[in-house]
C-alpha positions, 0 to 999 in steps of 0.5 A, spaced: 321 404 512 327 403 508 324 400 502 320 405 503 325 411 502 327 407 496 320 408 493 320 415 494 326 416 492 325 413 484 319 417 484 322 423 486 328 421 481 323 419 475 320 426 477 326 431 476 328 426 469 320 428 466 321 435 467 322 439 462 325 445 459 320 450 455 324 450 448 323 456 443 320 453 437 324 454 430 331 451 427 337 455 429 342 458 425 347 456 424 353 459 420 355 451 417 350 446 414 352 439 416 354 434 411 349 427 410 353 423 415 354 429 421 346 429 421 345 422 421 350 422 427 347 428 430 340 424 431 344 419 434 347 423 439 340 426 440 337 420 441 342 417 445 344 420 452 353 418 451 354 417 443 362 416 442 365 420 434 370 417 431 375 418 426 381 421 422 385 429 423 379 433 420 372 428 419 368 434 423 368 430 430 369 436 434 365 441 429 359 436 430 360 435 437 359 444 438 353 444 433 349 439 437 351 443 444 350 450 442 343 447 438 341 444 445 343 450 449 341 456 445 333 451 445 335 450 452 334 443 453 341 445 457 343 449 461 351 448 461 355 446 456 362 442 459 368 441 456 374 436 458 379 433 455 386 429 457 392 432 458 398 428 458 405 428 461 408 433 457 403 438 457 403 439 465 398 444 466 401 445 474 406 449 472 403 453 467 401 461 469 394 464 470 388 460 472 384 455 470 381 457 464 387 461 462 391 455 463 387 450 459 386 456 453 391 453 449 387 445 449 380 450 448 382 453 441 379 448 437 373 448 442 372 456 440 375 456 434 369 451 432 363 455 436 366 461 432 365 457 425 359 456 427 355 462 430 355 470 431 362 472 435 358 476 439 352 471 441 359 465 443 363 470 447 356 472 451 356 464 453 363 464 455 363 471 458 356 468 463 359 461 465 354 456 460 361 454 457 365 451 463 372 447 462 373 442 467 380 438 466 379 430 467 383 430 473 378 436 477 372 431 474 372 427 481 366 428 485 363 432 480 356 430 477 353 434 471 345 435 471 342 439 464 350 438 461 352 437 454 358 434 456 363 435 450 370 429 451 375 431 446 382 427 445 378 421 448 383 417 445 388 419 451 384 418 457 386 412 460 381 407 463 381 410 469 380 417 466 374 414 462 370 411 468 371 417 471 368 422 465 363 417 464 361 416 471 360 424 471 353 424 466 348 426 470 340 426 470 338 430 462 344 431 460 349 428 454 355 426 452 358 425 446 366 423 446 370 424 441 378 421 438 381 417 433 384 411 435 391 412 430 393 418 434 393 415 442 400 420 444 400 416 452 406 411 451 402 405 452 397 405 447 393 399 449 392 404 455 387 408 452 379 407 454 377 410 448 377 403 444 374 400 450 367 405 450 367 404 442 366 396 443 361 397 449 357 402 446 355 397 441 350 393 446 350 398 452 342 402 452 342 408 451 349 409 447 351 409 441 357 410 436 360 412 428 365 413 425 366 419 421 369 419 414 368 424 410 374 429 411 375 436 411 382 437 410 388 436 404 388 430 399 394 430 402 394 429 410 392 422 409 398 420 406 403 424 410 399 422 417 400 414 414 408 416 413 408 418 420 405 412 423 410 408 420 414 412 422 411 412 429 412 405 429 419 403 427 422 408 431 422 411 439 418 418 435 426 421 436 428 417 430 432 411 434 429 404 431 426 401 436 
């Protein structure tokens, strides 16, 4: 009876993984052209069911993780777009006014910002405004699973170990993920407690998952060489200028 059961239940789970949503045909177009290395990305991410994007401030990380979710909405490969993103000790979200979406708009704007850059404003704030964009903090993530989700992760590089399990436990049947960081700029007090480092080695032999580096960057000559001074700076002292 009960081998049974099991039986049903991988044939009903098989079913719902081959369903598929009618596609309507044609590119969209978008308002920015992706460059050689984001494309090649962008087939992994749509070949793979979690793709991990790293790189420096300003490789189009999170640029290229929007373009890729809005592509697959506006197909309607997927229902939903969801964003998360660590909040470390120092911006506590508790404390702050208003509700969920409001208390998280501040961590949202480079979110906005890049579906603004990408498409029509009248097209994202009818997405926003009909709930195909839903922001969920890691920690209101438990008990949660995302079916026909593309699940964007920004700031990956300050979820804990924990916190990564639990993001990536998440995923659901015909959904994605893509998860975004740079392991230069981890903000938790331990760096060796960030998961994202770990979910970089482990994609390189976990099926189904994929990883790349991106970097060309789309910022000042000059930011490279201020952030290197401010990771030594970093290093040597406690962050408020005391050696350490």
């Amino acid at each position: 009876m009960g081998e049974n059961q099991s039986i049903k239940n991988k044939e009903l789970t098989d079913k719902i993984r081959e369903e598929k949503i009618d596609n309507p045909k044609g590119p969209i177009k978008f308002q920015l052209q992706l460059n050689e290395e984001q494309k090649v990305a962008k087939e992994k991410i749509l070949s793979n069911a979690i793709t991990i994007l790293s790189g420096k401030a300003g490789s189009g990380k999170t640029l290229l993780a929007c373009q890729v979710a809005l592509d697959m909405l506006f197909k309607k490969t997927v229902n939903k777009i969801i964003i998360t993103r660590p909040t470390v000790s120092k911006e506590e979200i508790g404390f702050l006014p208003g509700d969920l979406r409001e208390k998280m708009e501040p961590w949202m704007q480079p979110i906005y910002s890049n579906f603004y850059l990408l498409y029509n404003r009248e097209k994202i704030d009818e997405i926003l405004a009909n709930g195909q964009v839903e922001i969920v903090p890691v920690a209101f993530m438990r008990g949660r699973t995302f079916l026909d989700s593309f699940v964007i992760v920004d700031e990956a590089q300050n979820c804990t170990h924990e916190q990564m399990e639990m993001i990536v436990s998440r995923l659901g049947i015909r959904s994605k993920m893509v998860v975004c960081g740079d392991t230069a700029q981890v903000d938790l007090k331990q760096k060796g407690e960030s998961g994202f480092g770990f979910l970089l080695r482990v994609a390189k032999k976990v099926k189904e998952m994929a990883s790349q580096t991106l970097l060309v960057n789309h910022r000042h000559s000059v930011v490279d060489a201020l952030l290197e001074e401010y990771e030594e700076f970093k290093n040597k002292t406690n962050g408020n200028g005391q050696k350490v």
